[in-house]
N, C-alpha and C positions, 0 to 999 in steps of 0.2 A: 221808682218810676223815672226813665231816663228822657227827658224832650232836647233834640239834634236842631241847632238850626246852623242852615250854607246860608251866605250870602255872597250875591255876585253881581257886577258891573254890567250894565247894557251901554253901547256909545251909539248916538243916533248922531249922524252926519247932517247937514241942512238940507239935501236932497230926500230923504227920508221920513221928513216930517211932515206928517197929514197921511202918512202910509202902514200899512198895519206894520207890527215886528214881532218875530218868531224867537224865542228865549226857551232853552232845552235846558233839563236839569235832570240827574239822575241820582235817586235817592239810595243813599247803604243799603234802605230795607226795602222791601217788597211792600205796596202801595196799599196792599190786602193787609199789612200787617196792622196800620194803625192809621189813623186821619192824618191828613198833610194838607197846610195851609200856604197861599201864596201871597206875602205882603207887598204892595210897590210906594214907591214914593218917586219923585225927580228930584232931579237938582240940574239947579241951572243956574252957571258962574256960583258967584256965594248965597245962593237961594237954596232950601230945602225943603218941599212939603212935605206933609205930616203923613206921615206910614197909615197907611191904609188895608185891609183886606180885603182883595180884590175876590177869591175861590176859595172854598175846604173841599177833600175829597177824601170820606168817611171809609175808615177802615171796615172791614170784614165781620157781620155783625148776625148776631144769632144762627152761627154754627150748629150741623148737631152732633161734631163729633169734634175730635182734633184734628185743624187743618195746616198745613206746613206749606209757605212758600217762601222762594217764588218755585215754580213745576218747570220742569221743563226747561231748563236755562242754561246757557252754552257760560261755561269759565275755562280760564287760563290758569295751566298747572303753574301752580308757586304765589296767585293771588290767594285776595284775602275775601273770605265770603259770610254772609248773614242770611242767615236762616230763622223763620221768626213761624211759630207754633201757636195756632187761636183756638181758643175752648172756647165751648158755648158755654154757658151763663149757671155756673152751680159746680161746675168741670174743676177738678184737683190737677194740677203741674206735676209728675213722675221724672221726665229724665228726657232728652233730645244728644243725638250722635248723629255721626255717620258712619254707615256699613263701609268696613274695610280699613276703620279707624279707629284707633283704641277709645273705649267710653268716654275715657278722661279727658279726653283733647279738647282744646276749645274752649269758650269762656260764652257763659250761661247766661244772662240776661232777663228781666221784667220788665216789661215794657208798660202794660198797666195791669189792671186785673185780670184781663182774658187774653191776655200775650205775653208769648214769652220767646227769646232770641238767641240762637245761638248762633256766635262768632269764630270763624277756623281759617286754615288757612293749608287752601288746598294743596297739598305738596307731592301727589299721585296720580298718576292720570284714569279714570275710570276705563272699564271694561265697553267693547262697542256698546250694552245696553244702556250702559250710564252706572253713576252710583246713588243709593238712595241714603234718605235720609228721615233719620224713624224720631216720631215723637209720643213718647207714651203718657198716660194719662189713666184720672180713674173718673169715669163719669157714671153718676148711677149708684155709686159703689160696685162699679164693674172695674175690672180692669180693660184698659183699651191700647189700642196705637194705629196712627196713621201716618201717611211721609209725601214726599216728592221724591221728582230724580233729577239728579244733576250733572250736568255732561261737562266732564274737567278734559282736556285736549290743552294741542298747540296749534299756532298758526303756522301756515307754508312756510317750509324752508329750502327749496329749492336752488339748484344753483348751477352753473357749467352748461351754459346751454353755446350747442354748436348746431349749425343748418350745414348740409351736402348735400351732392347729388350720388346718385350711382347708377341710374339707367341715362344721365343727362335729358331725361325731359322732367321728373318730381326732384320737388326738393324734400328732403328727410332731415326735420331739427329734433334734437337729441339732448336732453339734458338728465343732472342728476335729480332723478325723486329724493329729497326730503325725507324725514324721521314716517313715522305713523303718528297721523293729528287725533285718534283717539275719538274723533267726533264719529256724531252720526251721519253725515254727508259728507261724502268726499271731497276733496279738493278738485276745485274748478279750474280749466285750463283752455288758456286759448293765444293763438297767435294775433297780433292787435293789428286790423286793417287787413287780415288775408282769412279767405273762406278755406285754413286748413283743419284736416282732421285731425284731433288730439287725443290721445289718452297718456293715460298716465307717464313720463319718460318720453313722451313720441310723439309729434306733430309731422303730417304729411302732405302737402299741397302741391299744384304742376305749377312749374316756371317756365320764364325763357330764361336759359339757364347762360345764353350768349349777351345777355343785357346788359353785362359785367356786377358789378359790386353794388347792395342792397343790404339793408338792415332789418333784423326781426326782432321783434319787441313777446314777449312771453309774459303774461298776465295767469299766475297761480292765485286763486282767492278761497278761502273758507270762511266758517263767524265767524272766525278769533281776529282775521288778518289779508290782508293781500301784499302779493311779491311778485317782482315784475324785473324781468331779466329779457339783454338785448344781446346780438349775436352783427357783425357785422363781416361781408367777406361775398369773393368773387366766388358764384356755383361753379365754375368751369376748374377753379384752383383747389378744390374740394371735393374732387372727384374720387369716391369710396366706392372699386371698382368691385364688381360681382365675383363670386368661388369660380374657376375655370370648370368647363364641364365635360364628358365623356374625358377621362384620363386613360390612358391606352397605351400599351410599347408598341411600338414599328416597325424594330429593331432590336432583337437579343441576340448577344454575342457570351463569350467566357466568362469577361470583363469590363463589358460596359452594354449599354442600353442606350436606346432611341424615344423619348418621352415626346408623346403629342396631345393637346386637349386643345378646346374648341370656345368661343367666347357665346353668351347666350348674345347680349349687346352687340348689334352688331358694328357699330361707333367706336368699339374697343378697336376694330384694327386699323383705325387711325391716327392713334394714341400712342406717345412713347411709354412701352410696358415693360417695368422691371419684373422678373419671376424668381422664385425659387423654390425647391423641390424637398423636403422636408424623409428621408429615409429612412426607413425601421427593418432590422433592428441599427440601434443607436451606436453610432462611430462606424457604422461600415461604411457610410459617406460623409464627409463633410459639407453642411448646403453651400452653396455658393452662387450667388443669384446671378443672373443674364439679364442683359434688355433688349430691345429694339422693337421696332415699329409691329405694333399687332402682335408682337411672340407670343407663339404658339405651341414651343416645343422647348424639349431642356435634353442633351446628352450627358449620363453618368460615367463616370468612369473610375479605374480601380474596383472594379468591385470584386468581390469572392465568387470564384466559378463554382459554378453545380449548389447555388444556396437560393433562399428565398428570402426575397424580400415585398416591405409594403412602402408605396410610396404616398406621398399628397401633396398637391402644389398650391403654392398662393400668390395674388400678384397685384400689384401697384402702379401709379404713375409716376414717370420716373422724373419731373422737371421738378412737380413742388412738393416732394416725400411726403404724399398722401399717405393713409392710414390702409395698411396690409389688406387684403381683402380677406374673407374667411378660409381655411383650408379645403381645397376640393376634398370631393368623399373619395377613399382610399380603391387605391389600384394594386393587385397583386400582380408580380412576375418570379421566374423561375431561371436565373441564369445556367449557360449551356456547363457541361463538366470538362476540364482540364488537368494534366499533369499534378503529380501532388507540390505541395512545398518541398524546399529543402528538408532534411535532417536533422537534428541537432544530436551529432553522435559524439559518444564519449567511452573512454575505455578502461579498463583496471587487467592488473597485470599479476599473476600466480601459478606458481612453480612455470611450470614449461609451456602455460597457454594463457592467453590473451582472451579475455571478455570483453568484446566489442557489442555496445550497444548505445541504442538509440530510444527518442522518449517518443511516444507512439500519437501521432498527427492528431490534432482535433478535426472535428467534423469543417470546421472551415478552414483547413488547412489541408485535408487529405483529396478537397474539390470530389469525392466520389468514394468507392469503397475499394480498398488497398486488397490487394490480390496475393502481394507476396513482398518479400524483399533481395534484391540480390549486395552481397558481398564481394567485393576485389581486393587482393591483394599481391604486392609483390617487395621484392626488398628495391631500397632506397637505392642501392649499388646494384648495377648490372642490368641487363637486356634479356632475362630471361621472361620467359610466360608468364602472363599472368594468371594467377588461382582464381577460380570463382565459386562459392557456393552459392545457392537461392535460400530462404529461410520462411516463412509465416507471420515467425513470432519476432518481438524486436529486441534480440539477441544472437549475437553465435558467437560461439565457442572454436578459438583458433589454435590447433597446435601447433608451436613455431619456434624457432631457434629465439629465444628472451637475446640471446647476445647481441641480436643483428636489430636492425631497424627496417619497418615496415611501411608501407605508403597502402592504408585501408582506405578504398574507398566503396559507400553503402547508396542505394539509391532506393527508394521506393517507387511498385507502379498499380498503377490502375487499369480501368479498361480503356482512358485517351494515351493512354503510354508511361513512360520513368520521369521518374523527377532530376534535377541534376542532380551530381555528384555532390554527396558531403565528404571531405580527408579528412583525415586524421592521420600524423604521424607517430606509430606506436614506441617510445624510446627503448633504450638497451640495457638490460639487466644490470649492465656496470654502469652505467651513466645514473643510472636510480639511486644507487646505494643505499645505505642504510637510515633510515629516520628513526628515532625514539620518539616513541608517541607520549605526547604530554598529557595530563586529565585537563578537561573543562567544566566551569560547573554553570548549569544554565538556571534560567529564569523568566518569568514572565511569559512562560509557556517556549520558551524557545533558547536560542544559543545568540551572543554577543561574541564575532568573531574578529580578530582585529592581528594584523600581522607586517611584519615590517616590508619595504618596498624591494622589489628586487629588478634591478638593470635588466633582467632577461626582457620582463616582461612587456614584450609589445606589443598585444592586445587585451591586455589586461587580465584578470585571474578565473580558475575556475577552482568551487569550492564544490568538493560531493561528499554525500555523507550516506550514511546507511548503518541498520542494525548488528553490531556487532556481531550476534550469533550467527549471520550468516548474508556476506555479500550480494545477495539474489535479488536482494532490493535497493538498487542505487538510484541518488536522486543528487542531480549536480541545477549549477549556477555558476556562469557568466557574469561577472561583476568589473567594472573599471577601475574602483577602488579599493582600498586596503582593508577593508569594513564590511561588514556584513554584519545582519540582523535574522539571522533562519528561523523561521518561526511557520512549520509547513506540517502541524499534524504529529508533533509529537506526542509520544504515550508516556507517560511519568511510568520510571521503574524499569525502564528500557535502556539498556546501554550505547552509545552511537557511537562511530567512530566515521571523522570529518577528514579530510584531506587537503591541503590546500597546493594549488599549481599554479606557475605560469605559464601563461599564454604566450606561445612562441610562433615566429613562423616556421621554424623546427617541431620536434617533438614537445609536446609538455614538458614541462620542469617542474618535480614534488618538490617542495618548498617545505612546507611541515603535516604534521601529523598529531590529531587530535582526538583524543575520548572523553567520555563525561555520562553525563544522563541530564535531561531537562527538570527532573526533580528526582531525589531519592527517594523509597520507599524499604520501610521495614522489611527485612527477611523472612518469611512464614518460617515456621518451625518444620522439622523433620525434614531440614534441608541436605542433610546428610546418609546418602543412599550406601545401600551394602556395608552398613557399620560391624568391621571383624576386629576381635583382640587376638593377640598371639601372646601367650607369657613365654617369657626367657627367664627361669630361675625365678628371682622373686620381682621382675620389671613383667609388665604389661604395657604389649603396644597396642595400640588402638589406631586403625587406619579407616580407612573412607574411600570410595571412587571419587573421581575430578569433579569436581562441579562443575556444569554448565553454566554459559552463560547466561541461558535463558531463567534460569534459575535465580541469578546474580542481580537482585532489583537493586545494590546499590554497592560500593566499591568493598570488595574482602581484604581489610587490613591484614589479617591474621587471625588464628586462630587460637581458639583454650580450653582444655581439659580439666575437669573439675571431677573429684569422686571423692566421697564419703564412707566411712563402714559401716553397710547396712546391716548387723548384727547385734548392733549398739547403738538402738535408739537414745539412749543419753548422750552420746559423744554428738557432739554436732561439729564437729571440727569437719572443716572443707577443705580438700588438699588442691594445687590446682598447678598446671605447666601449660604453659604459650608458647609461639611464635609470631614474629611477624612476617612470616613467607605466606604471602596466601596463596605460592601455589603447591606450598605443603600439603601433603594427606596423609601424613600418621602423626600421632604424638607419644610419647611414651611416657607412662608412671614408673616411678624406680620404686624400690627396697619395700614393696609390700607385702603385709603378715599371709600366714596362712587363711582364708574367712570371704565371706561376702562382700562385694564392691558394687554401690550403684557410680558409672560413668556418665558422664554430660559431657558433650563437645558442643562448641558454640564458634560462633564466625562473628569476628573484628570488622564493627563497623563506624561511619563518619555518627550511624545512629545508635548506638550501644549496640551490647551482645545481644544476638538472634539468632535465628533459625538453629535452638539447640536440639538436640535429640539424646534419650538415655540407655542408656543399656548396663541390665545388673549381671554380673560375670562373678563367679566364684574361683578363687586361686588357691590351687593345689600345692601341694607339697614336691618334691624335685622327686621324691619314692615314685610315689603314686604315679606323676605321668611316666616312669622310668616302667614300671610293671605292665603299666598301661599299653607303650608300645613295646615289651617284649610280647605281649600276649596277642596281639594284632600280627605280630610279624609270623609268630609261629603258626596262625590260624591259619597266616595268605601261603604259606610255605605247604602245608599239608595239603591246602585246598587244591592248589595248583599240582605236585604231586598224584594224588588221586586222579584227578583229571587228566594227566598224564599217561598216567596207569590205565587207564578205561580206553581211552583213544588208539593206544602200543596193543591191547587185548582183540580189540572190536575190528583194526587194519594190520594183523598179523602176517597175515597171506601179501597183504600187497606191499607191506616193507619188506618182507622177507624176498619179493620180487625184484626190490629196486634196490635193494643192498646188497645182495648175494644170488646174481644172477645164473643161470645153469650154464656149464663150460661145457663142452662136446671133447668126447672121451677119445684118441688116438687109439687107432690098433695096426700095428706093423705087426708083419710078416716075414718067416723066416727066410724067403726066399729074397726079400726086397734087402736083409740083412747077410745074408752070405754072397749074391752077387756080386760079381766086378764091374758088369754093365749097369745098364738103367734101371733103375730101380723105383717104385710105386709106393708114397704113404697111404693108407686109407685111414679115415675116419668116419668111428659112429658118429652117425649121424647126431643123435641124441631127439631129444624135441624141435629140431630145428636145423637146414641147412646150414652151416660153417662156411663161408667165404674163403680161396685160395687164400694158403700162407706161402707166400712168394720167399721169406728167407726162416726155413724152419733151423732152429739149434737144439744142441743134446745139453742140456743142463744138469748142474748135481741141485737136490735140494738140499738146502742145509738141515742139516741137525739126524740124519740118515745113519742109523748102523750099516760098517761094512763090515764084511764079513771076513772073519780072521784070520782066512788062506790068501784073502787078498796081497799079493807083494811087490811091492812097485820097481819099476822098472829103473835102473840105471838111471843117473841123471845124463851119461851121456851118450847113452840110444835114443834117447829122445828128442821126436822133431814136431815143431807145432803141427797140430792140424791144418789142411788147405781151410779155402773157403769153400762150403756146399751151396754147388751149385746148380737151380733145379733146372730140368728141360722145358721143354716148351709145352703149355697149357694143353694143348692141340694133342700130345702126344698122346696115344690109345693106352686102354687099362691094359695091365699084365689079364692072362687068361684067368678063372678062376676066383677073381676078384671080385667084388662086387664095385657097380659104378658109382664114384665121386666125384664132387665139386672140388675136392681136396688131393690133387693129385702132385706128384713130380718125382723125380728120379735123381736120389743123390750122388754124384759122381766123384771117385776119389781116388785120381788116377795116381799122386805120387802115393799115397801109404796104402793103399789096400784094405782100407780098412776093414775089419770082418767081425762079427756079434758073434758069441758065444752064448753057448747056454749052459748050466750046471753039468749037463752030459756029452756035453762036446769035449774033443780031444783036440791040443794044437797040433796044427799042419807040417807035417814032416821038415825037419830041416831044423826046424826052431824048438823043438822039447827040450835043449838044454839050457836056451837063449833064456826062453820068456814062458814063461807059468802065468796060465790066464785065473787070475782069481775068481769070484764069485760075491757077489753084493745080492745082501738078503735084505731087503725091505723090510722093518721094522711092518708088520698089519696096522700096529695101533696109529702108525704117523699118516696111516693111508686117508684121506678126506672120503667121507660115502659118496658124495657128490662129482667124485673129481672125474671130469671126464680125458684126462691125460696122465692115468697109470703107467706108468712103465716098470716090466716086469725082468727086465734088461737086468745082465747080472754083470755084464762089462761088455766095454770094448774095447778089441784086442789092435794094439799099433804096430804093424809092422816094424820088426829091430833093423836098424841099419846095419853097413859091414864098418869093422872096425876101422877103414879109413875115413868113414864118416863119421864114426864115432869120434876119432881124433879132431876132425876140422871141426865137429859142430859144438866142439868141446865150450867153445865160447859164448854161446849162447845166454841170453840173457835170463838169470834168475830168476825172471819172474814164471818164467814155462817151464822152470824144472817140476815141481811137483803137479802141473797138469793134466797129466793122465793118473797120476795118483788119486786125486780128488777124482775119482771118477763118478759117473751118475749114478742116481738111485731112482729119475724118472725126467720124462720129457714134457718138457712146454715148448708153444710155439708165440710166436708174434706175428702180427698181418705189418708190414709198411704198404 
């Protein structure tokens, strides 16, 4: 059983005495928990009377149940609190806590028989309803429990209190709210000596806000506490001006805008007013605030023609940098459409044409939608024409003399019209010359490019790169420095190849040339397409098509051939031959047996061997393939024969047309042959007209029997024949005749010439001179076909007189035996 006693000092002053006096004491425990007694004595100088008891005030007594207090009681989180539990009279002590606090907590107490105390220290703040606190008991031999509730909180803590005006006739004080006090009654608030209206954060009263400078006093109180904050300051200097209202454009143009709004206050347009315009989307303006008296309006400019924008303005006084007002509510406008941007063209240069292109305008850059592009060019020397084509796309293709240089200029247009000119000077095949492209190996998702400085460069460099497999997709950069970081979308396993130039006020200058990939990747297998072997004797080559580059996920050192005899699962022996050309594509095995071979080629890389593929091939004997293609050759030999054969059977008729065409057969007359005058060939006709032969001749055929009365004549009676020569086409048939196309009359006035036939006699005079022989045509040398028989047995040449025999004695050799050789039939020729 625990008995507490306070004691404490009263001073009574000599004005005070004979007057009552008020002495406050507050006990740990709840007053209900147990009797409390009040003792007094005085003293006075060294005087003491004797302690006396003046009150007792009797605790809490015939209970019928467990009762707990104090109820209802306002504490401050982090005090120390006593909780005291009264049974009625027979009642057993079980246990006292509090909800939300471990059981253990606390320190338990007996106060007397029918009290008991428990000690804690409140260190949480209760929920708005409060926390309780439970005391259980067995009364009856029942089990029981009853409790209180206890309101744990803090007191105000408020702070930052400021007064303004903003319509200039209320004043508006502003302060920070404080934590949550956790109580059940909120915290009280009031401005001290003014009838303003408060809640929580916000007191609102009217002033005369011209009075000048005044002080506000702010009184926050709850149970726990009271706080009290002051504000001192001219309303007129703390003028917190209102949001501008109706925001409107006045004025749209391509590139700039006419901003107007309107003030609710009408006070504001006496006031020096800063503004500023606040533009979305973000960086197409910079704000930049305005002042003057009453401003009302704000002009943008720079801006993106044919785009949208959202604007909101906010505004201030400008003397003592009052606080922003709020943002007006947003205004939309649509600026008018304009000319595109410039270009950024760039160009790459192969075999005999030029790839001029450019990177295709963004939506705030094209002001509108691009219609087309045109192209100019002309060479750097000279006053000739300029070329132009139009295009769509942002590309063309120029075919041009590489040797010369070119002055390209490209413009983009829309439906406000072109954009300037972008140039570009295209440089000259020889000027280029030759780069060795180096490898680069990239990282971090990208390339680290770095390269030495070069005098040309007076605008600094341009780097483009693109996938090897194929130029179609270039992508460049404009940089001032030697460095670069490219890092735009690479594919791991892709190969690239970079460029690097300077920037000249001439053409570009390639400077170097770079390939790589951003990461390597393993080769997939069966990288090796069209895999053929060829043996030569006892070697095996093994060859492949090129490989693509798209195929190439990472750099092909070289190559290796590996094979094994697959006949001989116990030998495991691996034979194998390299190179390192990887733009090799065959390998060869030497000196291998007769027998089965499995092949594997594989490709050299930074990542081992990859992409192999196999192939098993049996190697024959040098016999076998030797039988092999005699027996092949003779099949294609017969084949081809036959078919031969079948084709010569089936067009008999019409080779036999075109090779051995029909000849039209001559028939002279004896009368055209014994004449002196004019004389008429005729010819059968045959199946076809015969065209005039303008210089017919008597020819011998060779290889002709003559017949062996034949005797030739002197060598020197003999005189050449003239020339025959025929009459005019026009001239009419002999009578008798029938009519041809094939006419003329042979005329042969020095010799006389005259035809005999086997029963002709020579002409008087000459029977001792000249004996006409007789030429018998062999039948069998006669052609069935021939349509120029002659059945002529000679022709007879008049003999000279021996004076002429003497002079023509010299005659040349080669016409002595002339008329010997005489015919055995006639052809003709057409000139």
């Amino acid at each position: 059983m625990e008995t507490q006693e306070n004691r404490d000092l009263v001073t009574v002053t000599p004005d005070q005495i004979g007057s009552p006096h008020i002495w406050g004491w507050t006990s740990h425990v709840a007053l209900e928990c147990d009797s409390h007694s009040v003792i007094l004595s005085v003293r006075y100088k060294n005087y003491t009377s004797p302690r006396r008891q003046e009150e007792t005030l009797p605790g809490m007594k015939n209970s019928k149940g467990p009762e707990v207090y104090p109820r209802d009681k306002v504490f401050e989180v982090g005090s120390r609190a006593t909780f005291c539990c009264v049974l009625p009279a027979g009642g057993t002590f079980n246990h006292m806590y509090l909800v939300g606090y471990n059981r253990s907590d606390g320190n338990i107490t007996q106060i007397n028989n029918q009290t008991y105390s428990l000690t804690i220290v409140l260190n949480q703040p209760s929920h708005p309803s409060g926390t309780d606190v439970k005391c259980e008991a067995t009364i009856q031999h029942r089990q029981t429990d009853n409790g209180a509730t206890a309101f744990i909180g803090y007191p105000p803590d408020d702070k930052d209190l400021q007064c303004e005006t903003s319509d200039l006739e209320l004043v508006e004080c502003r302060w920070t709210v404080g934590r949550d006090t956790h109580l059940r009654k909120d915290t009280n608030y009031q401005i001290v000596g003014s009838a303003y209206e408060c809640d929580p954060g916000k007191c609102t009263g009217k002033e005369d806000v011209s009075a000048g400078e005044r002080t506000w006093t702010l009184k926050a109180e709850n149970e726990l506490g009271t706080v009290e904050l002051t504000d001192t300051a001219d309303p007129m200097k703390r003028v917190h001006m209102l949001a501008p209202e109706s925001v409107t454009a006045s004025t749209v143009n391509h590139r700039d805008v006419r901003l107007q709004w309107s003030w609710k206050v009408q006070r504001y347009k006496h006031l020096n007013v800063t503004c500023q315009v606040n533009v979305s989307p973000a960086g197409a303006h910079e704000p930049k605030p305005n002042s003057g008296v009453g401003l009302d309006f704000a002009v943008l400019m720079n801006l993106i023609p044919n785009w949208s924008y959202n604007v909101t303005v906010q505004c201030r006084t400008t003397q003592h940098s009052s606080k922003w007002s709020n943002w007006s509510s947003p205004f939309n406008f649509h600026t008018k459409g304009d000319v595109p941007d410039a270009l950024d063209v760039w160009m790459k240069m192969k075999d005999n044409e030029i790839l001029i292109i450019w990177k295709i305008l963004l939506e705030n850059q094209s002001h509108g939608h691009v219609l087309d592009y045109t192209v100019t060019w002309s060479k750097i020397e000279g006053t000739e024409q300029h070329n132009t084509t139009t295009v769509t796309h942002n590309r063309a293709t120029l075919s041009l003399d590489t040797t010369q240089q070119y002055v390209v200029n490209v413009t983009a247009r829309n439906l406000n019209g072109s954009s300037s000119p972008s140039t570009i000077i295209t440089p000259s095949s020889s000027s280029v010359g030759l780069n060795t492209s180096s490898r680069i190996k990239g990282g971090g998702g990208g390339f680290n490019l770095s390269w030495s400085s070069s005098p040309a460069a007076s605008c600094g460099y341009i780097v483009d790169w693109w996938p090897t497999s194929g130029p179609s997709m270039v992508t460049w950069l404009k940089v001032p420095r030697t460095n670069v970081f490219l890092s735009e979308n690479f594919t791991e396993g892709q190969r690239y190849s970079m460029s690097i130039s300077a920037c000249t006020r001439e053409a570009p200058l390639l400077l170097e040339t770079r390939e790589g990939y951003v990461k390597e990747q393993r080769i997939q297998d069966d990288l090796f397409k069209n895999l053929t072997l060829k043996q030569k004797v006892s070697d095996v080559e093994v060859s492949w098509d090129w490989i693509s580059l798209k195929e190439q996920t990472a750099f092909i050192q070289g190559y290796v051939l590996e094979w094994f005899d697959s006949e001989e699962p116990n030998n495991k022996a691996v034979y194998n031959v390299s190179t390192d050309d990887p733009t090799s594509t065959s390998l060869t095995a030497s000196d291998l047996k007769t027998g089965s071979y499995t092949f594997t080629v594989k490709a050299r890389t930074a990542l081992g061997e990859c992409g192999s593929k196999s192939l098993i091939v049996t190697v024959n004997s040098l016999t076998d393939n030797l039988m092999e293609t005699v027996v092949i050759s003779l099949v294609v030999v017969f084949s081809l024969l036959t078919l031969i054969n079948v084709v010569c059977y089936r067009h008999w008729a019409c080779i036999k047309q075109k090779v051995y065409p029909p000849i039209p057969r001559p028939l002279l007359t004896d009368t055209w042959l014994r004449s002196t005058g004019e004389h008429s060939l005729h010819v059968d006709q045959g199946p076809s007209e015969v065209d005039i032969m303008d210089a017919p001749q008597l020819l011998c055929k060779p290889g002709v029997q003559v017949n062996q009365n034949l005797v030739s004549a002197p060598a020197s009676t003999y005189q050449p024949p003239p020339n025959l020569i025929l009459p005019p086409r026009s001239a009419p048939s002999p009578s008798g005749l029938p009519s041809s196309s094939f006419r003329g009359a042979f005329n042969n006035l020095s010799y006389h010439l005259m035809m005999q036939t086997e029963d002709a006699q020579p002409p008087e005079g000459h029977a001792n001179e000249f004996r006409a022989p007789t030429f018998t045509p062999d039948p069998a040398e006669e052609e069935p076909e021939s349509h120029m028989t002659c059945v002529l047995t000679y022709i007879s040449v008049p003999q000279p007189t021996s004076d002429e025999h003497m002079t023509n004695i010299t005659d040349t050799e080669t016409s002595k035996t002339s008329l010997s050789k005489s015919t055995s039939c006639l052809s003709y020729s057409e000139t």
